[in-house]
N, C-alpha and C positions, 0 to 999 in steps of 0.2 A: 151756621158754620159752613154747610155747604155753598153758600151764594157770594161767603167771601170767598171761597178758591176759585168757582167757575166765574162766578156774577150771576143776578136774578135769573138774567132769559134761561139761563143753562140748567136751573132747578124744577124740576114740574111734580107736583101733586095733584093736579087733575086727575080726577075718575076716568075720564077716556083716555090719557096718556099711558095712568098707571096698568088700565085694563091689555090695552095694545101691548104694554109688556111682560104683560102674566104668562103669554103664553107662545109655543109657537106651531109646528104644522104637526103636532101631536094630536093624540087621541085623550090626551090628558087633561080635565079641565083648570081652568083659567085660576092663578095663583099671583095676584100682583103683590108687586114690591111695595114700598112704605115711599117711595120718592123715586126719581130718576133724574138722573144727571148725565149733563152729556160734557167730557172732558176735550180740553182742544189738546190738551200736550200731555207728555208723559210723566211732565216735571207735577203736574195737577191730577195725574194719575195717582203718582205717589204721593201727594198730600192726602188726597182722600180717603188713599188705604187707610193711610196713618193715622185718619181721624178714625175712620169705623174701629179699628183697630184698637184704641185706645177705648171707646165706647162700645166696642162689642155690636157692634152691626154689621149684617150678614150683607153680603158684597156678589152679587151676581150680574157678570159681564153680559151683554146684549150687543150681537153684530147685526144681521139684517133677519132674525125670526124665521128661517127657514129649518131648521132642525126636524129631528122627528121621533125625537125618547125624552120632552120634557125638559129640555138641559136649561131653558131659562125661568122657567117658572120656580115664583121667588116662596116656596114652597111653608117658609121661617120668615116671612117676610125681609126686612132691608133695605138696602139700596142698590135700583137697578145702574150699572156703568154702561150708556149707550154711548159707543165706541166709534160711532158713524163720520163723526164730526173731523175724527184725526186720520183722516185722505188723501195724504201725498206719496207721491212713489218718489221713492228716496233710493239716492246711490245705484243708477242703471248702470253695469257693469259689459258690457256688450263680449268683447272681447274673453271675459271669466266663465261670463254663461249666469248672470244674477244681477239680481235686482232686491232691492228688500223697499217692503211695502206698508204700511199703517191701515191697522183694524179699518178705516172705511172703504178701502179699497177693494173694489172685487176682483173675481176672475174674469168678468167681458170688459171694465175697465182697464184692469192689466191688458190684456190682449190688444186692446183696440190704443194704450197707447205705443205698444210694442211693434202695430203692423209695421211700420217701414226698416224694424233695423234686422229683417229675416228670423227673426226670433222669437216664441211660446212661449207659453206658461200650458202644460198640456191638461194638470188634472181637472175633471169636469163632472161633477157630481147632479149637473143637470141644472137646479137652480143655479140664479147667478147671487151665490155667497159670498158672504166677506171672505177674502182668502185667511188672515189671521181666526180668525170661524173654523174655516178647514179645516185649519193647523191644529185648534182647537179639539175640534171633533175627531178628527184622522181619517176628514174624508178620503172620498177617492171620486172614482164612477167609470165612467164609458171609455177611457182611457189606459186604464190599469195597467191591462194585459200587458200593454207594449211599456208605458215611460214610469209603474208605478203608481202607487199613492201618495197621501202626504208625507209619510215618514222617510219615503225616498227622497224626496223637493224639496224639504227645507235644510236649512242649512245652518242656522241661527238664528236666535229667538229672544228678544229683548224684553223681557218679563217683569211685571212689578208682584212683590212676593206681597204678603196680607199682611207684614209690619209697614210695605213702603217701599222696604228694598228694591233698586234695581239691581236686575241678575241677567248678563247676557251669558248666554247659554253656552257658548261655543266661546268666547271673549269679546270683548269691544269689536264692530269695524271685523271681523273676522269671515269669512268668507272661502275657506279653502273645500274644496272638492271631495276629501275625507280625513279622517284624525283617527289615532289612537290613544288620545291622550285623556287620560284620566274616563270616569264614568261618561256617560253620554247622558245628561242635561237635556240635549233639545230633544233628543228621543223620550225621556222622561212626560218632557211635556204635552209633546204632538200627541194628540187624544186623551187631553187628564179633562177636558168637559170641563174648565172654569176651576177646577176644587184645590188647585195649586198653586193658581198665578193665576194673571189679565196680561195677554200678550197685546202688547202695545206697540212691536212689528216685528214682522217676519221678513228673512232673509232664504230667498226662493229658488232654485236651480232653473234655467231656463232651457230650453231644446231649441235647436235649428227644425225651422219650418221644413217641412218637406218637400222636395222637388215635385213632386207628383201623386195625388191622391185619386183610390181610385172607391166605389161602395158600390155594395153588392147585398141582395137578396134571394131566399131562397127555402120554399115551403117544406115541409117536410108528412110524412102519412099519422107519426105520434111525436110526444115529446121525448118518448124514449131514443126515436133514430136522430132527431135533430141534437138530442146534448150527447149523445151517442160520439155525432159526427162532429162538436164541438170537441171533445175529449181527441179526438183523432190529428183535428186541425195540429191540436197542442202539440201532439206527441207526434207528430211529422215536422215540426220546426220551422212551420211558415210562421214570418214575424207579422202577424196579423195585429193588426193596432188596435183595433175595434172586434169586439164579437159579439153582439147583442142579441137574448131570446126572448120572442113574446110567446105566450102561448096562443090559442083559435082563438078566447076570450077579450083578450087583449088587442088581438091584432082586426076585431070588429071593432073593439072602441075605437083605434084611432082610423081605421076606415072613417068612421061616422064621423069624428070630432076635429082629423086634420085632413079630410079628402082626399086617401090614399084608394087606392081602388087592388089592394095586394089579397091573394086566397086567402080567407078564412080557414088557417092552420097553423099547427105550429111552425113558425118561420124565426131564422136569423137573421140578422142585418149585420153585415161585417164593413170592413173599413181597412183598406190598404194604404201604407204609407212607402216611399222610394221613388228609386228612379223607373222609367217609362221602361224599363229593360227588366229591372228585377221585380214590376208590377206584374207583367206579361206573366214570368214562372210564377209569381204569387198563385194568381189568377185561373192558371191552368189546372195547377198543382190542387188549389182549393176546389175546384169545378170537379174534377175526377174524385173527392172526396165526398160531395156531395153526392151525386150521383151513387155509388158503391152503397149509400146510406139511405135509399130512397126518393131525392129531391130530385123530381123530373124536370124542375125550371129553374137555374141558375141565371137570375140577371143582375150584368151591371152596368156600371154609368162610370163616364169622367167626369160630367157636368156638374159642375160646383152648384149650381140651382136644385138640380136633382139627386144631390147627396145633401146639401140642407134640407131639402123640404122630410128630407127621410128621418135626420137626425132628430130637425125638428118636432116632429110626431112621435119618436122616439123620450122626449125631453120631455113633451105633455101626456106623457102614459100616465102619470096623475092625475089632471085632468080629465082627462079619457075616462078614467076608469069612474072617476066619481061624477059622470054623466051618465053613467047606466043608472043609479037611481036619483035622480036631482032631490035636492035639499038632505042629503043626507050625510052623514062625516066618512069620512076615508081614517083608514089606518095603512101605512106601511108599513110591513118587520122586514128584517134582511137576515140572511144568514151566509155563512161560508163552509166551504165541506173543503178535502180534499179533489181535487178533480174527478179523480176515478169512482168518486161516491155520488156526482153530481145526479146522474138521471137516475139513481134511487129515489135518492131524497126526493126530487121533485116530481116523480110520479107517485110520489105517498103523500106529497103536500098537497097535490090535485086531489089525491085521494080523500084527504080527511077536510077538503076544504069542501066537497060535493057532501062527501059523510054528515059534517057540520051545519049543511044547510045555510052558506055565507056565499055572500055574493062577491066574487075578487076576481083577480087577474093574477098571474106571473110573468115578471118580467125580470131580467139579469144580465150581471155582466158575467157570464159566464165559462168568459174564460178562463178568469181566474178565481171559477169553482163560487162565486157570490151571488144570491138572485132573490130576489125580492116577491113576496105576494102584499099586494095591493085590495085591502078589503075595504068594503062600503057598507053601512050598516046604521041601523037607525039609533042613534045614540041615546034614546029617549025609550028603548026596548030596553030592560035590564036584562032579560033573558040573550038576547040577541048580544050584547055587551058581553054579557058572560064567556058566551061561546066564542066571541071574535078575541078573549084574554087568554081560554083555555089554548083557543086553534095557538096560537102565537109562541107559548108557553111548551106546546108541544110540536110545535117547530124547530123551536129550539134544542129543546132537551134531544129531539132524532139529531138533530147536525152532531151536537154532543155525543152523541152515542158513532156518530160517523167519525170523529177523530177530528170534527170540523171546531168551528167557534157560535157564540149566540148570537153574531153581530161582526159583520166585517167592513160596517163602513156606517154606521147609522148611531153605533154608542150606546153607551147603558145606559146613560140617564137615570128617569126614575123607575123607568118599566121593566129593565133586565140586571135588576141587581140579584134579583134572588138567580137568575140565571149564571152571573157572572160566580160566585159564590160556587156553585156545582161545577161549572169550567177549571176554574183555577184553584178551588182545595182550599183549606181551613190554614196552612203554610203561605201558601200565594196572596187571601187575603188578608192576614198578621203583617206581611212583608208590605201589603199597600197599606193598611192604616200606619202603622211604624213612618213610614214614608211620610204620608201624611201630615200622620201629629208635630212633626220636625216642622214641614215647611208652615202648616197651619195649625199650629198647639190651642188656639181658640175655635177653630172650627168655623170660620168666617166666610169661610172661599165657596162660592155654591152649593153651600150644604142638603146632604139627601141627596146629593146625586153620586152615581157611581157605588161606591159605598154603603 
């Protein structure tokens, strides 16, 4: 049935196809689907719902495997939807500020074909994801601070429901800047992780490139003074684009792994966007803030070479970190606090992460109060498993207790459901299955996750 909708080449049940799609940059081990198919169009999107649907097979969408809570592992088995194949950027609106794109499209293919008309696509979660992925997930990353995440970017969302149905979110072709009309659909969607729909394209808000970029570093004596001095940035209203913390551990890794030669401390890496005039007050303004907070070296660059190579290393803090012990797995968790709770939490996460006897890093986007620890750890140790579920679990639950969230850009998946459950109350969760069971009353849509 499936090889009449796509055709033979487009159906795979190979062991190494199916394996590749059990899983992706989780800690979770490997759960493949029952088949995988790769759809060219939407119209063959919808047939397929339609068959699983009638026979009861679990339908788990697949972009490019970068995740990091599990979201595509086919947990009930099914059929994987790899979504790679439908890769045209559709309807470039220049003048509007939008574009709307198809599941194979990423964020550096957007980009790179957007260079000539002065115009972005900003959010950047570090891999280069499918952007409908994004949408998916609700990513964000190194971006935030200034233009937002996903749920700010998109704009419309052409969705196939688990009977078949197409549902565009916002209306057909629809594109306006904001609405008050009726519930909000693509908010609905942006972060439901597969369990509602297969976004088969998104409709993206774009930003005018900046006239002038400027990036800056700068160590500090703890991690207390450095989120200290991030908190400070905020509340002084410099429109800082970028705000990024490593901690000393971190900031060896990518010494070693991308040839940076910056103190082993805890450092920022910020990123200014405007004109050469309102760079300058940026710049002043953020230097005198430093300083006050301990940082005896504030440097920066205009050099487009030396604000890549920074971000660059910035981007492989994954890598990095899971070179301190080679052949061993990484885990990521993320959390979000209120700003003002930030250098608590992560002086207690340092804390329990030394306590725990776990080898990690921290690293965040910090300005908007989100940061990550990056743990390495021998997955073949159950003990050592143990404690790298506990540490994660009790990360979480402190953000919680900070008035934060368990997950501000990485998702529930399978790993933080019982977390989610403690966040949002025995109410909040009634209101998401209710939700749910309407859109998916068989339970078809990436089940086990989120929920």
């Amino acid at each position: 049935m499936l090889k009449a909708v796509v055709g033979e080449p487009n159906v795979s049940t190979a062991a190494v196809v199916l394996e590749q799609h059990g899983h992706d940059e989780s800690m979770h081990r490997c759960s493949p689907p029952d088949a995988v198919v790769w759809p060219q169009s939407v119209e063959q999107v919808s047939r397929l719902a339609a068959l699983c649907y009638d026979h009861r097979i679990p339908i788990i969408p697949f972009g490019t495997g970068t995740g990091l809570e599990g979201g595509v592992n086919a947990i009930r088995g099914g059929i994987c939807f790899n979504l790679t194949h439908m890769d045209r950027i559709l309807d470039l609106n220049v003048d509007d500020f939008s574009v709307t794109v198809e599941p194979g499209v990423t964020r550096k293919a957007l980009n790179s074909y957007l260079r000539d008309t002065g115009l972005w696509f900003p959010v950047d979660p570090g891999a280069d994801a499918s952007l409908c992925g994004m949408a998916a997930t609700g990513a964000s990353g190194t971006n935030a601070v200034r233009y937002g995440t996903m749920v700010e970017n998109v704009v419309n969302l052409e969705v196939v429901l688990a009977n078949g149905q197409i549902l565009h979110t916002s209306g057909q072709g629809r594109r306006f800047r904001k609405s008050s009309a009726g519930y909000n659909l693509t908010g609905l969607f942006v972060g439901s992780e597969g369990t509602l729909g297969l976004i088969t394209t998104a409709t993206l808000r774009l930003h005018g490139i900046p006239e002038a970029t400027v990036g800056a570093v700068c160590a500090f004596p703890s991690i207390q003074t450095a989120v200290d001095c991030t908190v400070q940035i905020i509340q002084s209203g410099v429109p800082v684009a970028r705000i990024e913390f490593l901690d000393e551990v971190m900031i060896d890794a990518c010494n070693k792994y991308s040839g940076l030669t910056n103190a082993v401390a805890p450092t920022l890496f910020l990123e200014f966007h405007g004109s050469q005039q309102g760079l300058e007050e940026q710049l002043r303004r953020t230097e005198e803030i430093t300083q006050q907070n301990g940082s005896s070296h504030f440097v920066w660059s205009e050099e487009l070479e030396e604000q890549n190579r920074l971000w660059a290393a910035r981007h492989n803090a994954w890598y990095a970190t899971l070179a301190l012990r080679p052949g061993c797995k990484g885990y990521s968790t993320d959390v979000c606090v209120p700003i003002s709770r930030l250098p608590e939490i992560m002086v207690q996460a340092k804390e329990d992460m030394k306590t725990s006897g776990l080898t990690g890093t921290i690293v965040g986007h910090v300005g908007d109060g989100n940061f990550h620890c990056i743990l390495v750890f021998n997955s073949e140790d159950a003990d050592e498993s143990r404690r790298v579920e506990e540490f994660v679990k009790q990360l979480g639950r402190n953000a919680l207790a900070m008035r934060g969230t368990c997950t501000g850009e990485h998702g529930i998946g399978l790993g933080k459901r019982q977390l989610l459950k403690e966040e949002i109350g025995p109410v909040g969760m009634e209101t998401m299955r209710q939700i749910k069971s309407v859109l998916d009353p068989k339970n078809l849509m990436n089940p086990g996750k989120v929920l």
